[in-house]
PDB file of N, CA, C and O in Angstrom:
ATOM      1  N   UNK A   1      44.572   7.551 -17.829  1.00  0.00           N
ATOM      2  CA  UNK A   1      44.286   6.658 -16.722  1.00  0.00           C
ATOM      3  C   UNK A   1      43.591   5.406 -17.263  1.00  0.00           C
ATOM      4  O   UNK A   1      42.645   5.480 -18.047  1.00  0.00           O
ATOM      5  N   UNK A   2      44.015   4.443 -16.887  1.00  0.00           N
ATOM      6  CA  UNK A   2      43.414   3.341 -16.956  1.00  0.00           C
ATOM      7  C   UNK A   2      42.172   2.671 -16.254  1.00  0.00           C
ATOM      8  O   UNK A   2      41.990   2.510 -15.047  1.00  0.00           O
ATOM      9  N   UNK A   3      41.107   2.209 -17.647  1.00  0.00           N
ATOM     10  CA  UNK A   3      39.726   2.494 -16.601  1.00  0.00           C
ATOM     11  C   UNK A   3      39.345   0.448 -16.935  1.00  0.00           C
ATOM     12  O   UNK A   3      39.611  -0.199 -17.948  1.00  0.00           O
ATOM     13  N   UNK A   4      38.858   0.108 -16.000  1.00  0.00           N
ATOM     14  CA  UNK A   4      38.533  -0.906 -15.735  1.00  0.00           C
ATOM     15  C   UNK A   4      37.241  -1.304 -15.086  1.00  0.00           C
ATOM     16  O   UNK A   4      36.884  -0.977 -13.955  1.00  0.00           O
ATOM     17  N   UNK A   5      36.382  -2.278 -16.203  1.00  0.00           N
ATOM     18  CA  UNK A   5      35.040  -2.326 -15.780  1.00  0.00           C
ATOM     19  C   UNK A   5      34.768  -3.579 -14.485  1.00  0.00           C
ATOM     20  O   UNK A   5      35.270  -4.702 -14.435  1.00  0.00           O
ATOM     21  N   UNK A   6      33.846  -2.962 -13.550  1.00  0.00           N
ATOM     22  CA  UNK A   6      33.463  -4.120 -12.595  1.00  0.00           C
ATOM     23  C   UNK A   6      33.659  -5.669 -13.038  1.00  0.00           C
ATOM     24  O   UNK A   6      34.335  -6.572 -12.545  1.00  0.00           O
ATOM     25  N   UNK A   7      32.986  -5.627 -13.920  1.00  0.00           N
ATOM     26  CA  UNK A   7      33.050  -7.220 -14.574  1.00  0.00           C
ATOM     27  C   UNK A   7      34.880  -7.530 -14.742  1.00  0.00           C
ATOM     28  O   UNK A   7      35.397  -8.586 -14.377  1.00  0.00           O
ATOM     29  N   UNK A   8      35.314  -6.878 -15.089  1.00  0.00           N
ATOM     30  CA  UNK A   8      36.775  -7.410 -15.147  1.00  0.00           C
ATOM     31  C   UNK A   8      37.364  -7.265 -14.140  1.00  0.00           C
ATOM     32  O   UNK A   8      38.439  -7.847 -13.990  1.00  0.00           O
ATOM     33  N   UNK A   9      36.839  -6.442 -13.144  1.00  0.00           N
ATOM     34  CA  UNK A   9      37.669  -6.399 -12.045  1.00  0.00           C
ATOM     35  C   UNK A   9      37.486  -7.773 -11.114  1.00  0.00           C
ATOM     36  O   UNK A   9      38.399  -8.230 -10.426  1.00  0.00           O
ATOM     37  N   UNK A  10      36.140  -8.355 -11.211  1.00  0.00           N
ATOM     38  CA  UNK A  10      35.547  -9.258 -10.563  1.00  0.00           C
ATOM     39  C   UNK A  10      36.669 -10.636 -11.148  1.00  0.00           C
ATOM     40  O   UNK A  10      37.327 -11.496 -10.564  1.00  0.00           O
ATOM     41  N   UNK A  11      36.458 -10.294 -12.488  1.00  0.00           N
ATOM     42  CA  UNK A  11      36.971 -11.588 -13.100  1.00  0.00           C
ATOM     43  C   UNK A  11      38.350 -11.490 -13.081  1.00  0.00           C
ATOM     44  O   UNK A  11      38.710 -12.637 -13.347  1.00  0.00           O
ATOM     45  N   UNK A  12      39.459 -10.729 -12.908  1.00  0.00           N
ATOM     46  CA  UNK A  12      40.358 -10.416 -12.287  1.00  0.00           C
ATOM     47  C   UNK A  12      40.473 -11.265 -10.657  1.00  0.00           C
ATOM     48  O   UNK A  12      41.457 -11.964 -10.415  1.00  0.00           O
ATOM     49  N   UNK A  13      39.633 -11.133  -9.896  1.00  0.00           N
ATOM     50  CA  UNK A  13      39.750 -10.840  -8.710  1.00  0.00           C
ATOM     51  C   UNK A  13      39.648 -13.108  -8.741  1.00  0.00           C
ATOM     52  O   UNK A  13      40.535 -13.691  -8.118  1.00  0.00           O
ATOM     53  N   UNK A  14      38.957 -13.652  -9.207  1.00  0.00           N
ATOM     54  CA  UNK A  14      38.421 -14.731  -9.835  1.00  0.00           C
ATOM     55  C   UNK A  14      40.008 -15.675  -9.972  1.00  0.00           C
ATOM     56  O   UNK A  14      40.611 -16.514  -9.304  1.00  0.00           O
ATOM     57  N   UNK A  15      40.169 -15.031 -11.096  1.00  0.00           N
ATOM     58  CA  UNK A  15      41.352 -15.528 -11.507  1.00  0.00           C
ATOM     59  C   UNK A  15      42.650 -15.398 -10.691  1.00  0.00           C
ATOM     60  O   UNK A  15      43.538 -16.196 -10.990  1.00  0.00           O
ATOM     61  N   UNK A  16      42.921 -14.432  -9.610  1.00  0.00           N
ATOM     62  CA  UNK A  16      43.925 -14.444  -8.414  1.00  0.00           C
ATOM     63  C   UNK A  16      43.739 -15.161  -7.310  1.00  0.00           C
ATOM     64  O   UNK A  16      44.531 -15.169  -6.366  1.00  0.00           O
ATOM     65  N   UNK A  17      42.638 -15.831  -7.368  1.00  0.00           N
ATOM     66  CA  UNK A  17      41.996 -16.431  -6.333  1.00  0.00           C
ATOM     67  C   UNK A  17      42.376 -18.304  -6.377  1.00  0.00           C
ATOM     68  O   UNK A  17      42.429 -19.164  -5.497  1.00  0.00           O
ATOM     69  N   UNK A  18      42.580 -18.317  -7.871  1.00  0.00           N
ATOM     70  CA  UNK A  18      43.093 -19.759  -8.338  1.00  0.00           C
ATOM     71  C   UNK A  18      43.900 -20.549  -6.726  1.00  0.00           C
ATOM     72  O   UNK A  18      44.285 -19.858  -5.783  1.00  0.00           O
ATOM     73  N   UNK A  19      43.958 -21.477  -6.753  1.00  0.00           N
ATOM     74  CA  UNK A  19      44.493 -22.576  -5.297  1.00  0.00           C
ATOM     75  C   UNK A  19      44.168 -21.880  -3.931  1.00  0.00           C
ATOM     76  O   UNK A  19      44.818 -22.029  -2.897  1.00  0.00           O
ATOM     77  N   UNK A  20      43.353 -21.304  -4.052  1.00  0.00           N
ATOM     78  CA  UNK A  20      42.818 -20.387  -2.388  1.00  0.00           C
ATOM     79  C   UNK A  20      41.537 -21.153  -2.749  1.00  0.00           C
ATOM     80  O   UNK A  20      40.664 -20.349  -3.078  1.00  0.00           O
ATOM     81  N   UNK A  21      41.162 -22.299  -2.795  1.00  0.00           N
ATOM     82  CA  UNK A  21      39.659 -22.691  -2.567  1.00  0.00           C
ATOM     83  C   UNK A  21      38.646 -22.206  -1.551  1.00  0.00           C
ATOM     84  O   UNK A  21      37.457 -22.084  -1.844  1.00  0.00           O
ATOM     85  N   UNK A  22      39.281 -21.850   0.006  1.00  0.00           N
ATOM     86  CA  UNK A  22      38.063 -21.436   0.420  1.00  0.00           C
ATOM     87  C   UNK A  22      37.732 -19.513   0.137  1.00  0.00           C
ATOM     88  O   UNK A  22      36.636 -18.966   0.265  1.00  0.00           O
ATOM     89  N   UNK A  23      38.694 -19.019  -0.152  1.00  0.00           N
ATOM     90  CA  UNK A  23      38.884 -17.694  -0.265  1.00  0.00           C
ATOM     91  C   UNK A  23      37.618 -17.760  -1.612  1.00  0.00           C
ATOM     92  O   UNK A  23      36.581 -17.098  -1.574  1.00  0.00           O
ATOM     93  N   UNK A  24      37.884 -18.426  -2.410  1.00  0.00           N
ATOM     94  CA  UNK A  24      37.375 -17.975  -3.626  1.00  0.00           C
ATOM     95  C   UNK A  24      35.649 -18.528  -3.619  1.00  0.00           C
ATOM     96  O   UNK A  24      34.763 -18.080  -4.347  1.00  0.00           O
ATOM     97  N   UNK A  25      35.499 -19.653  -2.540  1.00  0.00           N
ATOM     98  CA  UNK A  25      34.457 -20.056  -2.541  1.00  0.00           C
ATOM     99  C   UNK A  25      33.432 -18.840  -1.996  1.00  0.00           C
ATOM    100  O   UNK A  25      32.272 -18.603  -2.335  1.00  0.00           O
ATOM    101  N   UNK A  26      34.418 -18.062  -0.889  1.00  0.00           N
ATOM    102  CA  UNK A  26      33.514 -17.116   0.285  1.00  0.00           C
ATOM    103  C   UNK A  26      33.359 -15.992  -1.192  1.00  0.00           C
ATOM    104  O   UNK A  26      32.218 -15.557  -1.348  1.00  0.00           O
ATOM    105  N   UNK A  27      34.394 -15.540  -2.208  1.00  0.00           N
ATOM    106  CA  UNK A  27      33.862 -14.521  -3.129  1.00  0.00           C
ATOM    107  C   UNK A  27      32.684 -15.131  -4.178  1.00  0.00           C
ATOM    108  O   UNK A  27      31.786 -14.357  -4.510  1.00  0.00           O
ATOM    109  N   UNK A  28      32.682 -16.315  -4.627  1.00  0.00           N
ATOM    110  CA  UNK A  28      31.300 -16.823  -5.431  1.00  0.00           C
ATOM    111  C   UNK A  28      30.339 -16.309  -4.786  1.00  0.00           C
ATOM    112  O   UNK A  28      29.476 -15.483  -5.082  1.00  0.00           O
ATOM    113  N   UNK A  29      30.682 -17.122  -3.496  1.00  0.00           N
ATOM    114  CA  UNK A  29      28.977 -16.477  -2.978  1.00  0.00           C
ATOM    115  C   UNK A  29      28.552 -14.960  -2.495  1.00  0.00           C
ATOM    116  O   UNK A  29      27.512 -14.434  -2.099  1.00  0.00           O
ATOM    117  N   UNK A  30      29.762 -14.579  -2.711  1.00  0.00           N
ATOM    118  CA  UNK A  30      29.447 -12.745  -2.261  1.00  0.00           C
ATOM    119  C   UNK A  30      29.064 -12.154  -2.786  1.00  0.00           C
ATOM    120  O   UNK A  30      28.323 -11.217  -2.490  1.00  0.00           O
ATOM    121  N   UNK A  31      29.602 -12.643  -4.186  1.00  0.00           N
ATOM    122  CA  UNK A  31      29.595 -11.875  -5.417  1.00  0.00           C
ATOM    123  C   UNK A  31      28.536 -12.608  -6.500  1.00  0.00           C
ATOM    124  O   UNK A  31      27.985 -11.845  -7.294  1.00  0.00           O
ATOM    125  N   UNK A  32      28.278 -13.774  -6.566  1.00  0.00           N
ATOM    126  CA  UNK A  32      27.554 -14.847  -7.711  1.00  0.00           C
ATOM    127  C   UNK A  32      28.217 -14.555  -8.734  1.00  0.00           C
ATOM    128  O   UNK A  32      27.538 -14.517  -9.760  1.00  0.00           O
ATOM    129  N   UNK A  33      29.697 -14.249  -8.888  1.00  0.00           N
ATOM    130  CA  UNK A  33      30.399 -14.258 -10.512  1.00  0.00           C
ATOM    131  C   UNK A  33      31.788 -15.746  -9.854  1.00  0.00           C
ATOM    132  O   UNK A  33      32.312 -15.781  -8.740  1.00  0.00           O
ATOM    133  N   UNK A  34      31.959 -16.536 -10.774  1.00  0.00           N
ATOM    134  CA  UNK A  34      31.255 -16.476 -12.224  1.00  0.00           C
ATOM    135  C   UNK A  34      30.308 -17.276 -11.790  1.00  0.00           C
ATOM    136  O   UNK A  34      30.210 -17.752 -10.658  1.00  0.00           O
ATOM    137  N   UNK A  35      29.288 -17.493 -13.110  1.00  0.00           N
ATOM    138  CA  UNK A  35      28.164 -18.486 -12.974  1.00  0.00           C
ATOM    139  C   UNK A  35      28.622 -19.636 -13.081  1.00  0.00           C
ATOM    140  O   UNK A  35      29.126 -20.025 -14.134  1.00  0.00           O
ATOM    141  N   UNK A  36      28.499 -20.592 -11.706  1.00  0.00           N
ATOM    142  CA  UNK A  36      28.985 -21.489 -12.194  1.00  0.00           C
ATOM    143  C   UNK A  36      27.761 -22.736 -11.985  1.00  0.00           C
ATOM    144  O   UNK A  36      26.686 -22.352 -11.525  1.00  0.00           O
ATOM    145  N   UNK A  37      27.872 -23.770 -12.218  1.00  0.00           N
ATOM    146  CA  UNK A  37      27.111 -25.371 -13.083  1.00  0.00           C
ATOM    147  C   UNK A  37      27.368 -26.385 -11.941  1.00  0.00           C
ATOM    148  O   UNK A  37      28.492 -26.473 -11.448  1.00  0.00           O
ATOM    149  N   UNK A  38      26.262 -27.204 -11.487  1.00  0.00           N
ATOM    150  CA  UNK A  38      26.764 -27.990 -10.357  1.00  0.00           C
ATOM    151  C   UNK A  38      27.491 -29.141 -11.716  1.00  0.00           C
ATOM    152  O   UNK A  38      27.397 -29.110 -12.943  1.00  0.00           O
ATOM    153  N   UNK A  39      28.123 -29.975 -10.865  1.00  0.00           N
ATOM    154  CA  UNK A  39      28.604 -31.463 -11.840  1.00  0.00           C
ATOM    155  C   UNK A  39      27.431 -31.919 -12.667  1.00  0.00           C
ATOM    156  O   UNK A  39      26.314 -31.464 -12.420  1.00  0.00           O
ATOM    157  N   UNK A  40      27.616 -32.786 -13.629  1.00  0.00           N
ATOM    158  CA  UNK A  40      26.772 -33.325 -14.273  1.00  0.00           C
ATOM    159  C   UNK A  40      26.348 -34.731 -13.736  1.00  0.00           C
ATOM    160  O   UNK A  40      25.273 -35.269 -14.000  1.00  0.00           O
ATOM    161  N   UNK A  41      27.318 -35.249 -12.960  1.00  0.00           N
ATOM    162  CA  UNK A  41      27.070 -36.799 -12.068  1.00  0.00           C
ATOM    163  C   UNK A  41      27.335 -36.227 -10.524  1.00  0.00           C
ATOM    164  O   UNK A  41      27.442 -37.156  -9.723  1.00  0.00           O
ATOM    165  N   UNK A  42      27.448 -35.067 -10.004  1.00  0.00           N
ATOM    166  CA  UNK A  42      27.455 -34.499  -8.481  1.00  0.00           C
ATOM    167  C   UNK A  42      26.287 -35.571  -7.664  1.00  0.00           C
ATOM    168  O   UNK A  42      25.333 -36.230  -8.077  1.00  0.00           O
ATOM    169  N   UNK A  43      26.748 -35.414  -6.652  1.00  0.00           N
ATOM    170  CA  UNK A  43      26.819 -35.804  -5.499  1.00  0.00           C
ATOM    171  C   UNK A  43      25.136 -35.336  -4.787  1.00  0.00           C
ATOM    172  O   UNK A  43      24.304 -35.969  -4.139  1.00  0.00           O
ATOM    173  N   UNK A  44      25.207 -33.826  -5.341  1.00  0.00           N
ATOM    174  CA  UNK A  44      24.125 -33.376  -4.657  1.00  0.00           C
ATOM    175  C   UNK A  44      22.912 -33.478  -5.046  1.00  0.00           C
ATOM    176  O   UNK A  44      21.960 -33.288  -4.289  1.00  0.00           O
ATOM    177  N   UNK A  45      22.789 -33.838  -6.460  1.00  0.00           N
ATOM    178  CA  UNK A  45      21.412 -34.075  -7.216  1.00  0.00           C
ATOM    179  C   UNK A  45      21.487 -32.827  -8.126  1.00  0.00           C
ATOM    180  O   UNK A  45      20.394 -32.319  -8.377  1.00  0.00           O
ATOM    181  N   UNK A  46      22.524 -32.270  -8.638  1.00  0.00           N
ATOM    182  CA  UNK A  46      21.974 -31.036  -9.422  1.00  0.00           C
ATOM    183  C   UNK A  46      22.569 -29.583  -8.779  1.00  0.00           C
ATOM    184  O   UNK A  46      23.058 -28.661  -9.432  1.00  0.00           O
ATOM    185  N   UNK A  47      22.380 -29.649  -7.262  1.00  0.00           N
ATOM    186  CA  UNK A  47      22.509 -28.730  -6.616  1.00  0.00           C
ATOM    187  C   UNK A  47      23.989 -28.076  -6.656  1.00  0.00           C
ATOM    188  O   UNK A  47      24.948 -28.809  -6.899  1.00  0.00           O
ATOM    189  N   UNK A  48      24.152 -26.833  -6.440  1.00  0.00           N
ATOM    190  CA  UNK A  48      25.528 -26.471  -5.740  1.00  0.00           C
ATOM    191  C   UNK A  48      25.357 -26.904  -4.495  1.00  0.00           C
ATOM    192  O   UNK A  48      24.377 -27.394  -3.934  1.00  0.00           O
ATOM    193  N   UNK A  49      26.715 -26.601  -4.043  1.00  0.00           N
ATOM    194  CA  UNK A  49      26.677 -26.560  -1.775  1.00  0.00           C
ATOM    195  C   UNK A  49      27.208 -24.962  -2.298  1.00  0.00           C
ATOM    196  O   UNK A  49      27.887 -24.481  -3.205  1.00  0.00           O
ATOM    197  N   UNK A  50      26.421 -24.497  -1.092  1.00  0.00           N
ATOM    198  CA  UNK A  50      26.661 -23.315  -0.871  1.00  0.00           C
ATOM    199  C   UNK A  50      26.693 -22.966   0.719  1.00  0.00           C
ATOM    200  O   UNK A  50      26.242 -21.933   1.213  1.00  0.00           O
ATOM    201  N   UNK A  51      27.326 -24.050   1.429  1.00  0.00           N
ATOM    202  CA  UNK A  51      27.887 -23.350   2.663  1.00  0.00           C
ATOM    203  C   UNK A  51      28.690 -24.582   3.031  1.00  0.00           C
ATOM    204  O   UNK A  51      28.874 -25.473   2.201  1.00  0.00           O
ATOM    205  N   UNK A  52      29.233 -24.654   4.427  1.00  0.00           N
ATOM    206  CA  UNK A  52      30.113 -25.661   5.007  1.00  0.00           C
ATOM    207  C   UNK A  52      29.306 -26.139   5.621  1.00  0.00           C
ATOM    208  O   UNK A  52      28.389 -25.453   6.072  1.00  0.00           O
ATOM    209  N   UNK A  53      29.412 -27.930   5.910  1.00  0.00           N
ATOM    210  CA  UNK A  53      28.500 -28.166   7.022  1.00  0.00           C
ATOM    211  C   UNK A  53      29.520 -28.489   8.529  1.00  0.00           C
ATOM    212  O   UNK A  53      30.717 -28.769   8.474  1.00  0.00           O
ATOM    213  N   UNK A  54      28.796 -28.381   9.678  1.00  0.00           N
ATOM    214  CA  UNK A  54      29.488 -28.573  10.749  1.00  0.00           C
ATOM    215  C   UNK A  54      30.318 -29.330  10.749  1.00  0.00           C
ATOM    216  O   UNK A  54      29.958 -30.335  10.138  1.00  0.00           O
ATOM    217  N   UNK A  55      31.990 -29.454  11.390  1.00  0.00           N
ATOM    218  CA  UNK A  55      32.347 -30.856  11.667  1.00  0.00           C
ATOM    219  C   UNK A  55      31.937 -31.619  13.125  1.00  0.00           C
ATOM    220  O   UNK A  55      31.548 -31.103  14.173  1.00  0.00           O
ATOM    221  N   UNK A  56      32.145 -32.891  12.828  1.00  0.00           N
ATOM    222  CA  UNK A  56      31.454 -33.997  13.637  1.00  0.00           C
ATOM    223  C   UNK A  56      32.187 -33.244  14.728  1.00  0.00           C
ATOM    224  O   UNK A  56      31.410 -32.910  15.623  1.00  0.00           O
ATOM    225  N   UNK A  57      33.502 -32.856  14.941  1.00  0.00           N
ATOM    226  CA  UNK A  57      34.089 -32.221  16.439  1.00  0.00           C
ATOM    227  C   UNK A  57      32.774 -31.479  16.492  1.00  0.00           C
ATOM    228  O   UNK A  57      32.005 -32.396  16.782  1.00  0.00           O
ATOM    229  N   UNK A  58      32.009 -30.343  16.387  1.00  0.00           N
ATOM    230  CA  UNK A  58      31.337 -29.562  16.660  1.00  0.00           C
ATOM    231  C   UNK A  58      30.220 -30.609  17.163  1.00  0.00           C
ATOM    232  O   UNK A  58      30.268 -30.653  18.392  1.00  0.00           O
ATOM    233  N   UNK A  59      29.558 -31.184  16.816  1.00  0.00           N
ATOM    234  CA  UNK A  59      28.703 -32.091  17.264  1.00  0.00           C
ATOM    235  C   UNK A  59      28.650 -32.556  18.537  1.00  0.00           C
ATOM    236  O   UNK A  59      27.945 -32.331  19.521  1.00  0.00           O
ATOM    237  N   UNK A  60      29.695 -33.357  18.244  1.00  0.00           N
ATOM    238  CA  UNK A  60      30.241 -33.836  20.017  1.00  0.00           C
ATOM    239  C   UNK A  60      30.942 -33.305  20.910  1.00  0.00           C
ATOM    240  O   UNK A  60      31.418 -33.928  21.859  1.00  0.00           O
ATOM    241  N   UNK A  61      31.091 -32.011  20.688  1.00  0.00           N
ATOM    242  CA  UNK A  61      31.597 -31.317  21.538  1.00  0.00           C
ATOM    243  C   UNK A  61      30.923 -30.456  22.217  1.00  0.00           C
ATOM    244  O   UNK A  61      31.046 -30.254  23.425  1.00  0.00           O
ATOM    245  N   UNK A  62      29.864 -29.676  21.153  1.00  0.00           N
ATOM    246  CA  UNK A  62      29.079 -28.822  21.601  1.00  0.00           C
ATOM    247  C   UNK A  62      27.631 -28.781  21.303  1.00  0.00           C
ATOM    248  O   UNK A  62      26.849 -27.917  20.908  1.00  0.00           O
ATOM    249  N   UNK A  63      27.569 -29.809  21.577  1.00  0.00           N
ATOM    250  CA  UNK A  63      26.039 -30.203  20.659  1.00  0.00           C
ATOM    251  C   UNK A  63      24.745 -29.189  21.747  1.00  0.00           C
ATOM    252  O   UNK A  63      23.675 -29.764  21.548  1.00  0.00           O
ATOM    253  N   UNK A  64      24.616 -28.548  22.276  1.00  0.00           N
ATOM    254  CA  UNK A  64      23.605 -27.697  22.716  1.00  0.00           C
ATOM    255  C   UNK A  64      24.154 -26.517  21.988  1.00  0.00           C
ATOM    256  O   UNK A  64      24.363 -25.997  23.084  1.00  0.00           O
ATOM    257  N   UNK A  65      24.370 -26.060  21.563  1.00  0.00           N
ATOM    258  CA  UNK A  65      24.764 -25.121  20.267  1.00  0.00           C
ATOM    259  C   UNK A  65      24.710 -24.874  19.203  1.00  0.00           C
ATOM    260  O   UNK A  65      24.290 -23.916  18.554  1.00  0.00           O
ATOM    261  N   UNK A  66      25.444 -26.365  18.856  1.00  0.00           N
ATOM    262  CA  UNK A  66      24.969 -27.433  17.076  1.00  0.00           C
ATOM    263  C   UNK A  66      23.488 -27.129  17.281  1.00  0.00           C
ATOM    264  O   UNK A  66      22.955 -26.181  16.704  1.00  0.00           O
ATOM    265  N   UNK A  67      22.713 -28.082  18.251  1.00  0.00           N
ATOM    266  CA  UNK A  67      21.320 -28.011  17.753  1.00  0.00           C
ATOM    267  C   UNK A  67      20.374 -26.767  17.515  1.00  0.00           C
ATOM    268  O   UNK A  67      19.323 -26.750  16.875  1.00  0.00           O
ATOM    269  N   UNK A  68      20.981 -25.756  18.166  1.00  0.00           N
ATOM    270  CA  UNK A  68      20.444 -24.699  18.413  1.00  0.00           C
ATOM    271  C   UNK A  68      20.551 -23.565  16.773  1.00  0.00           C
ATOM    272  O   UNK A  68      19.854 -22.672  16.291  1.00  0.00           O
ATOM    273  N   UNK A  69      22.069 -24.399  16.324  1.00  0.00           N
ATOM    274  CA  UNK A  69      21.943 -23.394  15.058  1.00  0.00           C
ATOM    275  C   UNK A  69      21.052 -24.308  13.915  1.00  0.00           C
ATOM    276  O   UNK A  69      20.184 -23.897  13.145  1.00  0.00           O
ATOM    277  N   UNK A  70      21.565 -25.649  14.080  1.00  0.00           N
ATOM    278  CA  UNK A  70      20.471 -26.197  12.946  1.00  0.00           C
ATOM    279  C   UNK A  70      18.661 -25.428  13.457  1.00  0.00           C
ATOM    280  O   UNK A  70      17.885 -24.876  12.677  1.00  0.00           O
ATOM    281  N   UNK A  71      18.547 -25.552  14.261  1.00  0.00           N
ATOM    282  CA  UNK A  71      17.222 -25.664  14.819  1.00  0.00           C
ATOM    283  C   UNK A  71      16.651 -23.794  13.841  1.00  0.00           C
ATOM    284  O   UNK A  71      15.716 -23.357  13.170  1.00  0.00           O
ATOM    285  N   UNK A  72      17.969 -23.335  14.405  1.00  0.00           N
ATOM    286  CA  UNK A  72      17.525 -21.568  13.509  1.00  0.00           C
ATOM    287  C   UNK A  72      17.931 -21.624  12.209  1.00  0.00           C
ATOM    288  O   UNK A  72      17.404 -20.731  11.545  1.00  0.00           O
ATOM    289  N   UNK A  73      18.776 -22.437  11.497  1.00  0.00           N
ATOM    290  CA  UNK A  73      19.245 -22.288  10.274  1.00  0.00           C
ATOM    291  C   UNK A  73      18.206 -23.411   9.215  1.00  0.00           C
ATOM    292  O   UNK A  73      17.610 -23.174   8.165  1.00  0.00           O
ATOM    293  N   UNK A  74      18.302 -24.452   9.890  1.00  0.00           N
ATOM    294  CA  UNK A  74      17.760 -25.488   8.762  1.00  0.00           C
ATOM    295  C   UNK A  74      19.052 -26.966   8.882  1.00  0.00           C
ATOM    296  O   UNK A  74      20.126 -27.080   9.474  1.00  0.00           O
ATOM    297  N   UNK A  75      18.376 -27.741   8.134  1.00  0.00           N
ATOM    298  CA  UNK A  75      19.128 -28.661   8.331  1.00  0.00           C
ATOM    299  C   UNK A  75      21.017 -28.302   7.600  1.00  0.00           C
ATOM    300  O   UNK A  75      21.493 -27.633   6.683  1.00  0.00           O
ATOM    301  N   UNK A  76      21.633 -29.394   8.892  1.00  0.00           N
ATOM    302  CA  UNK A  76      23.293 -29.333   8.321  1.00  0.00           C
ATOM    303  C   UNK A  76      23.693 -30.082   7.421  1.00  0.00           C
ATOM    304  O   UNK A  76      24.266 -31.132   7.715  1.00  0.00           O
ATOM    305  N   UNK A  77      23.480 -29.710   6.112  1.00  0.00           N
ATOM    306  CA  UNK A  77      23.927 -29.842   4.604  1.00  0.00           C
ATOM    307  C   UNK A  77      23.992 -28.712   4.138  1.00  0.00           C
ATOM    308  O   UNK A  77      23.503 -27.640   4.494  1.00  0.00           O
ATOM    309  N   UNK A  78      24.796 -29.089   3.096  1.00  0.00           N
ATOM    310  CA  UNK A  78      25.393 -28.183   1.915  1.00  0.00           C
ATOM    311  C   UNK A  78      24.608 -27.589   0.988  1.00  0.00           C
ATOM    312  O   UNK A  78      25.035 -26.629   0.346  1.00  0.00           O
ATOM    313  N   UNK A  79      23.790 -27.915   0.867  1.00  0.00           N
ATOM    314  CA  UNK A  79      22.788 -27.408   0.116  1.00  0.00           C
ATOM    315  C   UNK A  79      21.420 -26.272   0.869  1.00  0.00           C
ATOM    316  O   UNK A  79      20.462 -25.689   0.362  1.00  0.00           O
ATOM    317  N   UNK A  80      21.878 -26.352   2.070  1.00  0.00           N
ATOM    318  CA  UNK A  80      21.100 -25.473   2.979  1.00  0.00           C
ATOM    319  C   UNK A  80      21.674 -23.796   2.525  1.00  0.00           C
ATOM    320  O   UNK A  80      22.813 -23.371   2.333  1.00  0.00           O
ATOM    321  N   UNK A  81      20.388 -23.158   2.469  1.00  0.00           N
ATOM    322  CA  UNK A  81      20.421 -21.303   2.012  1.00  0.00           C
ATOM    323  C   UNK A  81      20.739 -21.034   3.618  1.00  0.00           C
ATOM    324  O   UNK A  81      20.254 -21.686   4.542  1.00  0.00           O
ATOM    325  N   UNK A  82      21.400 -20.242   3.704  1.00  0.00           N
ATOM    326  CA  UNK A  82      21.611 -19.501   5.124  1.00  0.00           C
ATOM    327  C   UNK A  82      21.191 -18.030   4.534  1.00  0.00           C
ATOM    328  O   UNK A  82      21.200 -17.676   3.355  1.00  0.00           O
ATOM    329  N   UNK A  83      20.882 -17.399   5.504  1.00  0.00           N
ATOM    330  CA  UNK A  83      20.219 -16.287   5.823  1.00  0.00           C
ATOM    331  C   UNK A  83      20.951 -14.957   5.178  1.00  0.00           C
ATOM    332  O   UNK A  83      20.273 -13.946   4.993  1.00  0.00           O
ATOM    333  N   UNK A  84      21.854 -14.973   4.962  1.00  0.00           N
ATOM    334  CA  UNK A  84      22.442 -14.119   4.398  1.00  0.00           C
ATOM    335  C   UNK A  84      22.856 -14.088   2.649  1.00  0.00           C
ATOM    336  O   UNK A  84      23.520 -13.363   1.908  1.00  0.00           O
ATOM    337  N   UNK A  85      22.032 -15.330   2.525  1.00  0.00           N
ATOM    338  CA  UNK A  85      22.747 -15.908   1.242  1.00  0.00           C
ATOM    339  C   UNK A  85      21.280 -15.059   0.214  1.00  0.00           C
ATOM    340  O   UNK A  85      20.165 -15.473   0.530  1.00  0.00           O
ATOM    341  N   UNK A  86      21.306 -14.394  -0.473  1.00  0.00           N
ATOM    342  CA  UNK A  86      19.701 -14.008  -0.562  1.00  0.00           C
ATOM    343  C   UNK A  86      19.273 -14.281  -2.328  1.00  0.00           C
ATOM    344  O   UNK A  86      18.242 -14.028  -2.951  1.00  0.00           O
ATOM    345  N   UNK A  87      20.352 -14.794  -2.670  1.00  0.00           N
ATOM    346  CA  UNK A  87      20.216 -14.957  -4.201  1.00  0.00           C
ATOM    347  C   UNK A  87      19.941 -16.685  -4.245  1.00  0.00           C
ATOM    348  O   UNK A  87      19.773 -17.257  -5.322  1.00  0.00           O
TER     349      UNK A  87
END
C-alpha cells in the first residue's frame, strides 16, 4: 500500500489547486501551507490580505448590515484577522 505523508498530501492538494485562485486562497488559510511572503513592493506594507473585503454593492445596498459586521469584525480591509482566522 501506498503511504503518503500529510505534508505531501497538503502539497499535493496545493499544486491541484493551480488557476482556482479563490479555492486555493480559502485552503492557505485553512491550512497555513505553503508559507507564503507578502510582495516585496505590495500594496499592503508587508502584510498578506487574508480575507475579502466587502463589495461597494454591499455597502449601498445594505449598509445596516455592512456596518453592523464591520462594527463586530473590525475595519473592511484585507489585512483585517477575522475571528476564525487564529494563526
Amino acid at each position: 500500500m501506498l503511504q503518503i505523508s500529510e505534508s505531501q498530501l497538503v502539497n499535493k492538494k496545493w499544486i491541484a489547486l493551480f488557476g482556482q485562485g479563490l479555492e486555493a486562497f480559502a485552503e492557505w488559510r485553512r491550512l497555513d501551507y505553503p508559507e507564503l511572503h507578502p510582495a516585496v513592493a505590495g500594496a499592503l506594507n508587508g502584510n498578506m490580505p487574508v480575507r475579502f473585503i466587502y463589495p461597494g454593492t454591499e455597502q449601498s445596498l445594505n449598509p445596516e448590515n455592512y456596518k453592523a459586521a464591520v462594527a463586530n469584525q473590525g475595519p473592511d480591509l484585507l489585512t483585517t484577522q477575522l475571528w476564525f482566522d487564529v494563526k
